[in-house]
N, C-alpha and C positions, 0 to 999 in steps of 0.2 A: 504494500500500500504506500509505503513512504517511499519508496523509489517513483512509482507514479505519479506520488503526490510532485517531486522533484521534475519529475520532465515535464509537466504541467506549465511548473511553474518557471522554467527554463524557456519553453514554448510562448508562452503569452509575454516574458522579456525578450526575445530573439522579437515579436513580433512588434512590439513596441518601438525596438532600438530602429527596425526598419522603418518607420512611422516618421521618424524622426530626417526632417531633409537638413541637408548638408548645403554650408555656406562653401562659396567661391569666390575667390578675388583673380581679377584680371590685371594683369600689368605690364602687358603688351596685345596683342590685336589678337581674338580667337571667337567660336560661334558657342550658340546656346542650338540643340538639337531637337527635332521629336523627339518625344519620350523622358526628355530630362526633365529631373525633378530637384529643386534646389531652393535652400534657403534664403538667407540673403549675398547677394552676390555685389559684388564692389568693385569699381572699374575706376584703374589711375593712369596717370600720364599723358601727358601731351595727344602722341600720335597713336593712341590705343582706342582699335574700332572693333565692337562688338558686337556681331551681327544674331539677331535673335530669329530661326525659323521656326519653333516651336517650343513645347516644354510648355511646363508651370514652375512658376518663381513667387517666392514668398514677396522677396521686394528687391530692386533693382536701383542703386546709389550708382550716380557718377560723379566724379569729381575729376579736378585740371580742367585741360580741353578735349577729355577723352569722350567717346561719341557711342551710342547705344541706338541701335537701326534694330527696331521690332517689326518682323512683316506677318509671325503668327506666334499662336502658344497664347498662353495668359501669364499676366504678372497681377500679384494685388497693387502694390505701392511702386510707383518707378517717381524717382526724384533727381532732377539734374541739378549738381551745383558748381557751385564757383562758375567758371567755363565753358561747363560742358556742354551737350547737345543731344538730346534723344528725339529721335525721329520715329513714331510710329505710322506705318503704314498698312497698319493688318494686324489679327489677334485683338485680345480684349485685354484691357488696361482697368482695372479696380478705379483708382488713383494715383492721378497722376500730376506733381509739383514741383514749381521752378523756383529755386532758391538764386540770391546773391547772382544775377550775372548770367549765371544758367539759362538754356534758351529749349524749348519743346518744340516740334513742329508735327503735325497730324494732317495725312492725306490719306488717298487709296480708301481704302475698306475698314480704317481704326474704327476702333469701338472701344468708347471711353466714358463709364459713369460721370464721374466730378475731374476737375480741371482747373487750375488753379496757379496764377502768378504769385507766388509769395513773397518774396521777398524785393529786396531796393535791386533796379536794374533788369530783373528778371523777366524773360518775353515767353510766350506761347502764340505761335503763328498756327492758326486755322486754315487751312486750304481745302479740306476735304473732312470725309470719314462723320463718325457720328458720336453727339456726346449727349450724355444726358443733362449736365449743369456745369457752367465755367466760373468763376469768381477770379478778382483781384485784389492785393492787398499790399500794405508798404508802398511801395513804387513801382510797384512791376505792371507791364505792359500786354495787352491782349488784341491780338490784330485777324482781325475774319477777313477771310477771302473768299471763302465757300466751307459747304458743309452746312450738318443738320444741329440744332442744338435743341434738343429733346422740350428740357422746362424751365429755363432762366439761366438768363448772366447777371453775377452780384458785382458792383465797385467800390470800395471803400473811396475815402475822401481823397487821398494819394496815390491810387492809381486810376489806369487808363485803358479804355478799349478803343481802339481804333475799327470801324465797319466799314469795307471797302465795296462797291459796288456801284449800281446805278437806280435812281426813284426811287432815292434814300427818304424815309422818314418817320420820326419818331415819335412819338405822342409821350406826355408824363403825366399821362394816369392809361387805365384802360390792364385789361393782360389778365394773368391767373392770379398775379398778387398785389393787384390795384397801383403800381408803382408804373405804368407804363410798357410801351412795347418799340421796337426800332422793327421794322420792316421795309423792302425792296427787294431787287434784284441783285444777283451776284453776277461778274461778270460775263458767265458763261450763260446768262439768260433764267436760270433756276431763279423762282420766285422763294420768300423768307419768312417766316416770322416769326421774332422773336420778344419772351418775357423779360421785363426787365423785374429784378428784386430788390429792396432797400433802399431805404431814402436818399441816398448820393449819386447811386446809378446812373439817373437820366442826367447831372449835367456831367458828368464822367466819361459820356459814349461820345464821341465825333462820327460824326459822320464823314465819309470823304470818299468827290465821284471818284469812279476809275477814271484812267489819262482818256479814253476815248469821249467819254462825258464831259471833260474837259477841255477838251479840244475844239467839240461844240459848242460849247458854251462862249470861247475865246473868238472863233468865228464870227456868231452870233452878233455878238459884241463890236466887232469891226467891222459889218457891213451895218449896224445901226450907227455907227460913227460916223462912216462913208456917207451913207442917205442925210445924217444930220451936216456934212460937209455939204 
């Protein structure tokens, strides 16, 4: 009995200890694969690019100017800082945050709950993919190009969203959380709308046409000058 009781109890620790995912640290350029499973993984150096095809990762830190390319796999937490740069373009992103200087960029097929500039310097460029809620905070920077944003963008008083497009316009009230909404076009013609949250938000957002809006506009402008000559 007491020897069984022993492999029992050997058995359910042997199964635990495998439970348990295992950290990585990167300190030159290497990938994350199907099937990998890992804790948190840490990525240093300058010229150190880690390309993510698949797996699951508990959480994903960069630091320097070392760079993190996600095209599938899931991560819970991916955080860029100081310099660095994670680019998702595929796979589902839990949370995903830019510290100090740190810059995100989301295209392709991302799929990303919350999204978030945190800290002074810090950018997150939108191009694509699909988020459920973005915020900014400190001084950090959020710039839409395209893409879907599920249920609101938050701004603290000190930072900034920049929405790039054309038949930009914003309203401050109106949306799911009575704080207003920005809505238009994105360059490529895909119509928008989005919720804004928190009282700072709407004077927070700029609007700003793309250069072809632009350019019309300056036209515009010079043959009303011309006729008034």
């Amino acid at each position: 009995m007491k020897t069984k009781i022993l492999v029992i109890i050997l058995a359910v620790l042997a199964s635990a200890g495998s439970a348990v995912a295992v950290d990585l640290t990167f300190t030159s350029s290497g990938q994350i694969l199907p099937g990998e499973e890992w804790g948190n993984v840490q990525i240093y150096n300058d010229d150190t690019v880690v390309d993510m095809f698949g797996g699951d990762v508990d959480g994903i830190a960069t630091y320097d100017a070392s760079t993190i390319n996600v095209t599938g796999g899931s991560v819970s937490t991916l955080e860029a800082l100081e310099f660095s740069r994670a680019n998702v373009s595929g796979g589902y992103v839990y949370t995903l945050w830019t510290w100090n200087s740190g810059t995100a960029t989301l295209s392709g097929s991302a799929s990303v709950f919350s999204v978030a500039a945190r800290g002074d310097l810090s950018v997150v460029n939108m191009v694509g993919g699909l988020v459920d809620r973005m915020g900014v905070t400190g001084a950090g920077t959020l710039n839409l190009y395209g893409g879907s944003v599920l249920d609101h963008i938050g701004v603290s008083a000190s930072g900034i969203a920049n929405v790039y497009g054309y038949d930009l316009v914003k309203t401050a009230s109106g949306g799911a959380y009575g704080d207003g909404q920005v809505y238009g076009f994105w360059s490529d013609g895909t119509g928008f709308t989005i919720d804004l949250s928190g009282p700072d938000t709407y004077d927070r957002i700029n609007l700003i046409p793309e250069p072809s809006t632009l350019v019309l506009l300056a036209l515009g402008m010079l043959v009303l000058r011309r006729r008034r000559i």
